[in-house]
C-alpha positions in Angstrom: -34.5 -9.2 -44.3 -31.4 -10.7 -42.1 -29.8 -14.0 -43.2 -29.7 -16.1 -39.9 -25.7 -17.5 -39.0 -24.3 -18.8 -35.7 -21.3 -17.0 -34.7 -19.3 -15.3 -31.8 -21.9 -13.7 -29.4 -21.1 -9.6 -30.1 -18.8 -7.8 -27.4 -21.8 -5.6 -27.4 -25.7 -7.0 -28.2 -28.7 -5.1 -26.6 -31.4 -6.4 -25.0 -30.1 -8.5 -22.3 -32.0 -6.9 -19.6 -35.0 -6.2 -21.5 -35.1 -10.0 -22.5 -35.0 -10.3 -18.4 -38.0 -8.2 -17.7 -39.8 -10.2 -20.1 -39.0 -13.6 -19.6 -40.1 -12.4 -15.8 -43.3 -11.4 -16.9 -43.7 -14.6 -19.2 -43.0 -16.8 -16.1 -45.6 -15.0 -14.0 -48.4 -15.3 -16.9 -47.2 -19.1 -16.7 -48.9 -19.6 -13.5 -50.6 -16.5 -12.2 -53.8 -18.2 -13.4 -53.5 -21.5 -11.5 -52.1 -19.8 -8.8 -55.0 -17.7 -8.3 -57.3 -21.0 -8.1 -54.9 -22.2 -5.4 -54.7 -18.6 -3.7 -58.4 -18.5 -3.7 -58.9 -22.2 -2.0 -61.1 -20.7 0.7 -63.6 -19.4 -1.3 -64.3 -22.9 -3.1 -63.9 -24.3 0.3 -66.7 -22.1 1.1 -68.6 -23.2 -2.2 -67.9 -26.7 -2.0 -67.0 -27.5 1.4 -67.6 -31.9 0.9 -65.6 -31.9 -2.4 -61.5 -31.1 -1.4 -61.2 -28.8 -3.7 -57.6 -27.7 -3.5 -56.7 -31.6 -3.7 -59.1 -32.4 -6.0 -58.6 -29.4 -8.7 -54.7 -30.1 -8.2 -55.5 -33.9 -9.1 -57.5 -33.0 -11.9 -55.0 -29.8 -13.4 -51.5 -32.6 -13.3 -53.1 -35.3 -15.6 -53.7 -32.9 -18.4 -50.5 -31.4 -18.1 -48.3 -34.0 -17.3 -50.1 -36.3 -20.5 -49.4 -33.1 -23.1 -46.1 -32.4 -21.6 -45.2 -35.8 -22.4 -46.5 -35.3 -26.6 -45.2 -32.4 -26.7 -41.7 -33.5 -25.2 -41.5 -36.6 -27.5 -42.2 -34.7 -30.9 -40.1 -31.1 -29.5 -37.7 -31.0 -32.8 -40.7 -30.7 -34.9 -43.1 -28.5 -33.5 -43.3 -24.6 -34.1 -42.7 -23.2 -30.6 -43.9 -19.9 -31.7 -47.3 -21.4 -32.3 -46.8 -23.4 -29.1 -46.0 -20.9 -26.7 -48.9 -18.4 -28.0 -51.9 -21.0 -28.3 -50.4 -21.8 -24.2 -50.7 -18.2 -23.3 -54.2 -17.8 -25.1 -55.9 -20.8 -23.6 -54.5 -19.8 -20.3 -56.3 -16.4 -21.3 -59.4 -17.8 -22.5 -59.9 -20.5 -19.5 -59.0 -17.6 -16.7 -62.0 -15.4 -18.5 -64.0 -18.3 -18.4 -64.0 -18.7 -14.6 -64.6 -14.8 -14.3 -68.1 -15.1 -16.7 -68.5 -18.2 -13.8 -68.4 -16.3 -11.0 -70.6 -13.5 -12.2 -73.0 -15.4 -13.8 -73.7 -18.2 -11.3 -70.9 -18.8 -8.0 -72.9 -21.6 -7.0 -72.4 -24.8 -5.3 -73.3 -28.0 -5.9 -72.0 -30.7 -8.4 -72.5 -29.3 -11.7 -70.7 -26.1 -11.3 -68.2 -28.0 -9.6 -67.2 -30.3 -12.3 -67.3 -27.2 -15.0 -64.5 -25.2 -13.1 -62.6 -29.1 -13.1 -62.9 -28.7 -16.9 -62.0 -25.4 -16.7 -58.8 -26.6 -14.8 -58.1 -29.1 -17.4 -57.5 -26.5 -20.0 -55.2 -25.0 -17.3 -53.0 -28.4 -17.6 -53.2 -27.8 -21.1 -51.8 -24.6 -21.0 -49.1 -25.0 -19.0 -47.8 -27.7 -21.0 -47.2 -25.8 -23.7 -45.9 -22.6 -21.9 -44.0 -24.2 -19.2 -41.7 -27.0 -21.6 -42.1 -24.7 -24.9 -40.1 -21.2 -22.4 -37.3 -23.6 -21.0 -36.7 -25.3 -23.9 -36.4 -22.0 -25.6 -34.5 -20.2 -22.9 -32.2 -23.0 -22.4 -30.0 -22.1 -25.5 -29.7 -18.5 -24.1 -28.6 -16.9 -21.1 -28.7 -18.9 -17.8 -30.4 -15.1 -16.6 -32.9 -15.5 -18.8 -34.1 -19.2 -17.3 -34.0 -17.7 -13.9 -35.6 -14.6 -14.6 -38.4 -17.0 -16.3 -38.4 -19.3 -13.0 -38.6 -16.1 -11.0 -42.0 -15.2 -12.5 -42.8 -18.1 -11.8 -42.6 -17.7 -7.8 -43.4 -14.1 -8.4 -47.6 -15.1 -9.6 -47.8 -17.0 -6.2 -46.4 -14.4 -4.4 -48.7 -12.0 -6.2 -51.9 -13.9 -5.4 -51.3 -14.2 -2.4 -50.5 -10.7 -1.6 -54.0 -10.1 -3.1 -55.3 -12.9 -1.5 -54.4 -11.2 1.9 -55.6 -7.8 1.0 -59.3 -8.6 -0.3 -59.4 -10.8 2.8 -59.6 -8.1 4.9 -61.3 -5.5 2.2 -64.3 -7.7 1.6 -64.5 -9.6 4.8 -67.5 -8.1 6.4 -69.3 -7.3 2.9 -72.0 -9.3 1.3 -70.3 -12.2 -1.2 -67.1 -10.9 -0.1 -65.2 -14.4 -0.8 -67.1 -13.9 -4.4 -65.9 -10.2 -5.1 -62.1 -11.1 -4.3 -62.1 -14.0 -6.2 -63.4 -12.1 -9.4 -60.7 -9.5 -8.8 -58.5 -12.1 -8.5 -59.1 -13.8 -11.9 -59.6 -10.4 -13.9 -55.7 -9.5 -12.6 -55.2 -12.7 -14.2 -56.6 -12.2 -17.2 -54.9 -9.5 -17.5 -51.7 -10.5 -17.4 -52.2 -13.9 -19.5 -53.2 -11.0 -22.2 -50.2 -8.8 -21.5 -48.3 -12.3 -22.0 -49.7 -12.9 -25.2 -48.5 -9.6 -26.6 -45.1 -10.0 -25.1 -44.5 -13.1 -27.1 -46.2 -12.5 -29.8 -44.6 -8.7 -30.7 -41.8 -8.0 -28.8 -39.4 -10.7 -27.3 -38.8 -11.9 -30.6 -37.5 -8.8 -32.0 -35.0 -8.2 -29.1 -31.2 -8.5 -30.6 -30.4 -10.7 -28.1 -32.7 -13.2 -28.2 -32.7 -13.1 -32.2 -28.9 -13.9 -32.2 -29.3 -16.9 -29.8 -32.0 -18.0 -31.9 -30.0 -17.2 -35.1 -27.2 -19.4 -33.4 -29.9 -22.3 -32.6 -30.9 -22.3 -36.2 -27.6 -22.6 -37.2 -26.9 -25.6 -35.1 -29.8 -27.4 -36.7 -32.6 -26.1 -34.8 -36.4 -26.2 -36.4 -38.0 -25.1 -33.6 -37.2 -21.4 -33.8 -37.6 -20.5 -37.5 -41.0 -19.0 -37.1 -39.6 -17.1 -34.2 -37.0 -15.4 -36.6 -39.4 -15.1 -39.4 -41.5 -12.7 -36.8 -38.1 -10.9 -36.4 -37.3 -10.5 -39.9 -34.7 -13.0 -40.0 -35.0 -16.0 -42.6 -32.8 -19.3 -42.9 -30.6 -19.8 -45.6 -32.4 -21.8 -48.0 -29.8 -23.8 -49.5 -28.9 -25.2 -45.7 -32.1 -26.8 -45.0 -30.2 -30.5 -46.1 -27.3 -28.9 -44.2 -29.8 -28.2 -41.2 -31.3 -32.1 -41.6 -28.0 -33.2 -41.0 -27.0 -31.4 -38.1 -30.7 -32.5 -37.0 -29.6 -36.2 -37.5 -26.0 -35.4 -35.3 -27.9 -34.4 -32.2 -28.3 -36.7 -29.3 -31.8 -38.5 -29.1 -33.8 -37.3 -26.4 -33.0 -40.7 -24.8 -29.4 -39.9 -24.5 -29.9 -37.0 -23.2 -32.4 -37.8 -20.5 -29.9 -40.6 -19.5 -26.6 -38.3 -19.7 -28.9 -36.0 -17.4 -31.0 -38.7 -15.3 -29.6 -37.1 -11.7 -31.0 -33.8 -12.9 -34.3 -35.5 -14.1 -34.6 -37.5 -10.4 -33.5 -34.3 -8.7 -36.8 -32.4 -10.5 -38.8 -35.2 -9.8 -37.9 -35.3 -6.1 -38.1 -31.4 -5.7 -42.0 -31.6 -6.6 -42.6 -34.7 -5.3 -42.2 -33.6 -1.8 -43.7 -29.8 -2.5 -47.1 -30.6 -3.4 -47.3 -33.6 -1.4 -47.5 -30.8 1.2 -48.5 -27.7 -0.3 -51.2 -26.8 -1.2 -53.4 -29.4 0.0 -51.9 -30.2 3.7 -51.6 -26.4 4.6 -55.6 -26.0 3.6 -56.4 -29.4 5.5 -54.2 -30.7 8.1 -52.7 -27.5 9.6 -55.5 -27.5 12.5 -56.9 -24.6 13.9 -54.9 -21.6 15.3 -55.6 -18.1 16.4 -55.4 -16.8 12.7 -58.5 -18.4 12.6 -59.4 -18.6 8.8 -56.4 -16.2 7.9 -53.8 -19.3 8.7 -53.8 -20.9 6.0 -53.5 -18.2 3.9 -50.5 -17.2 5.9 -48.9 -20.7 5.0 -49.2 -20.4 1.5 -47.9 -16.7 1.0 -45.3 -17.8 3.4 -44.2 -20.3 1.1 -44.5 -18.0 -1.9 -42.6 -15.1 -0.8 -39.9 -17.4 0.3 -40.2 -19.6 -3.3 -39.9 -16.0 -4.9 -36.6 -15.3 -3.3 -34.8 -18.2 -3.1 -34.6 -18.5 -7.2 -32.8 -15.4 -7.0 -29.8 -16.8 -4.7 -28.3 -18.7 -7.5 -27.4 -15.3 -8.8 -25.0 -14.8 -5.7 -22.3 -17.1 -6.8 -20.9 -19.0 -3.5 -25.0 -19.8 -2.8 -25.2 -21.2 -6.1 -24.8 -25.3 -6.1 -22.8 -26.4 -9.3 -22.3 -29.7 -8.0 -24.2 -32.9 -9.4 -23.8 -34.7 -6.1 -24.4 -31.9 -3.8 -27.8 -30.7 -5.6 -28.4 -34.8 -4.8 -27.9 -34.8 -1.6 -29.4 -31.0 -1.1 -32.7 -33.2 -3.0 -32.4 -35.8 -0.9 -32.2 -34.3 2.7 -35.5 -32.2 1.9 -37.3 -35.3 2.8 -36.6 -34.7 7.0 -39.6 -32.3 6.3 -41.4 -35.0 6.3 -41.6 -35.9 9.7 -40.6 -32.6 10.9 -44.0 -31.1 9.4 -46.4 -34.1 10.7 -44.8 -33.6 14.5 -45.7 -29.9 14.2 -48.8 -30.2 12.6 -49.6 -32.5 15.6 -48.2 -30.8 18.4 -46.1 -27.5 17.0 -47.8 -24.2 17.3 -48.6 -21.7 14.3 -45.0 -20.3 14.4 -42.8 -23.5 14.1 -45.6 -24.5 11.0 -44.7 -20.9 9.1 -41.1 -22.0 9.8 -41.2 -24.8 7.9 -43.5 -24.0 5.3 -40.6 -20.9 4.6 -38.4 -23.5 4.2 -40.0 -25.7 2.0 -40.3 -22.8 -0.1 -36.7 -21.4 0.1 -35.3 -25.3 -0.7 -37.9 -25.5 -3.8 -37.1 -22.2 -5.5 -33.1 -22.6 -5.1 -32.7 -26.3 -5.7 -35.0 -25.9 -9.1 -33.1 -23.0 -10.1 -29.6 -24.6 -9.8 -30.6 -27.7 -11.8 -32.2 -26.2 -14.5 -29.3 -23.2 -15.4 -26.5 -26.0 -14.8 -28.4 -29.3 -16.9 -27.8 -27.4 -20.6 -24.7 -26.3 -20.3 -22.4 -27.8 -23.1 -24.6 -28.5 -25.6 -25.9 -27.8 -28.6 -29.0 -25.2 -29.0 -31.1 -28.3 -30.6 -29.8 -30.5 -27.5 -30.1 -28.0 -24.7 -33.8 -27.2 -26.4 -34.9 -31.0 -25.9 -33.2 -31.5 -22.4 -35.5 -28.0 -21.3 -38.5 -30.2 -22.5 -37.2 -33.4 -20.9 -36.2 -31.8 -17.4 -39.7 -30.0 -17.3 -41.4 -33.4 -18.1 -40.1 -34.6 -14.8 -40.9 -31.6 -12.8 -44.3 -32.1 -14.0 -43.9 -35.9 -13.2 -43.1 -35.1 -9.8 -46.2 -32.5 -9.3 -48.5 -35.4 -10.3 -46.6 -37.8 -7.8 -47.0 -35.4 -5.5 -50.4 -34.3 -5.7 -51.6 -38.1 -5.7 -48.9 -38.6 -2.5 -51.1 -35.5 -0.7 -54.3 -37.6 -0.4 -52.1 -39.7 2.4 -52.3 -37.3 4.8 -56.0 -37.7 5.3 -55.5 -41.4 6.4 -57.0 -41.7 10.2 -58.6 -38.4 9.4 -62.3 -38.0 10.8 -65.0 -37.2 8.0 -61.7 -37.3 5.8 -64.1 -38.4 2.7 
């Protein structure tokens, strides 16, 4: 059994890449369930048609998250984010099954089944909670790579879904329960991954030398949070430094510090999501109009805005596209807000291919901009610090989702049969 130490990182350490491919496939599992829910709006449309489903489950999912996020953010230094991370992936898991046993046993309307798929939703907000905070906090002592490759994944399950989405469109359309059938493939690709996810985590990241010697180097800087992850690898703490660990503990920055050294990262997070979902998803189901796509427009929209979220948070990578400045990521923030007006004028007047324009943009400016400020906020700190400031950063993303979500519900002011 390895003694963990901090250290010089090796000239040569293996596992960089495979650590990428991973934290990829973690950051997909991290939202390939909600994302088919979103993907699939048209079916619940269909099964609930007086209820606003995509606005309502949206309302209902943020709550949940945003409320656990905040726990979970406040006590970070003491909780086991091995244990967090895999009870996330396994209620993501066990709530994407549930939805499947739904479908096949009942795919109903009406009230009742309506308000068990919200509950089912809740323990989606649950799950990301943990995931989301407990990855960047975990990443955000390693690689900068490894945070984008994680962010990736995340763009990559709404890409995904709605690839699918688009496919079993047009393989079921004509068929008996066809939105049904594609919807059940939908959640069983989920399940499948959330289960892959589990495994990944669980058995195999941990044991990658890479990621055991930036964990190794945490736990020497006074980190708690990782010690069950380097038990799994075979790696135990010195003993006689747990008072030396306390210590270090107590030398940190609060989590108050740090949110106020970083507050123009936190606002530029909170910003980002507050204008994203106060348009997507909820706009492009409702206020979009109707086009000659027909029912295939606004599933259009939303891969749109996926495939284009998916690979924008590779441009950072590509260092002159990469924005390193605190006041130009501000004013990058800032100007998204012309999208604004710019969608309502072409929601009201534009035709189908000025709305795709702007949806891709929304989704290139959300993928980039979050990218940027989430590799560049942990840089110079300490593995305890930068593992706080990933909770912290992802508290206000998740701030700004809820803001956003609630904001969505203006849009349907002056609307006919609006509720």
């Amino acid at each position: 059994m390895t003694i963990a130490d901090g250290g010089e990182l090796p000239a040569r350490l293996e596992g960089k890449y495979s650590a990428m491919v991973v934290c990829w496939i973690l950051g997909l599992g991290s939202l390939v369930s909600w994302n088919s829910m979103l993907t699939i709006g048209d079916y619940y449309y269909n099964l609930f048609p007086n209820y606003h489903p995509s606005r309502v489950l949206t309302l209902v999912y943020q709550p949940f998250a945003l409320g656990i996020m905040a726990i979970l953010a406040y006590n970070e230094s003491k909780i086991n984010t091995r244990r967090r991370n895999i009870i996330g992936y396994l209620l993501f898991f066990a709530s994407t099954f549930m939805l499947i046993v739904d479908l096949a046993t009942s795919g109903r309307g009406g009230i009742g089944p309506f308000i068990g798929i919200c509950v089912i939703v809740g323990c989606f907000g649950i799950a990301d909670a943990h995931v989301q905070g407990g990855m960047v906090g975990d990443l955000s002592f390693m690689f900068p790579e490894f945070i984008q490759s994680f962010l990736a994944g995340l763009a990559a399950s709404g890409a995904l879904t709605s690839a699918l989405r688009l496919i079993t469109k047009a393989a079921f359309e004509k068929s008996d329960n066809g939105l049904r059938k594609g919807a059940m493939l939908f959640l069983a690709i989920s399940t499948f991954f959330e289960f892959l996810c589990v495994l990944l985590y669980a058995f195999f990241f941990p044991k990658l030398p890479i990621v055991k010697y930036f964990r190794s180097k945490a736990a020497s800087e006074g980190s708690k949070t990782v010690k069950a992850d380097l038990a799994a690898a075979g790696i135990q703490t010195k003993e006689d430094q747990e008072h030396e660990d306390n210590n270090k503990q107590n030398e940190r920055l609060s989590n108050k510090q740090l949110f106020f050294q970083n507050i123009d990262y936190a606002l530029d997070l909170f910003l980002i999501y507050v204008l994203t979902l106060s348009i997507f998803p909820g706009f492009l189901y409702e206020n979009t109009g109707e086009h000659k796509l027909g029912s295939w427009y606004p599933l259009v929209l939303i891969a749109a805005y996926n495939v284009w979220d998916l690979i924008s948070r590779y441009l950072p990578l590509v260092k002159f596209l990469k924005i390193d400045s605190r006041k130009g990521l501000m004013i990058a923030v800032l100007s998204r807000f012309l999208l604004i007006p710019a969608f309502y004028f072409t929601a009201k007047y534009g035709d189908q291919g000025w709305m795709i324009l702007l949806v891709s943009l929304l989704g290139l400016t959300n993928g980039h901009l979050t990218v940027c400020v989430l590799t560049a906020a942990p840089k110079g700190y300490k593995g305890p610090e930068q593992n706080a400031l990933g909770n912290l950063l992802v508290l206000c993303l998740l701030g700004g989702i809820f803001a956003g979500v609630a904001l969505d519900w203006l849009w349907l002011i002056g609307k006919k049969n609006a509720f």
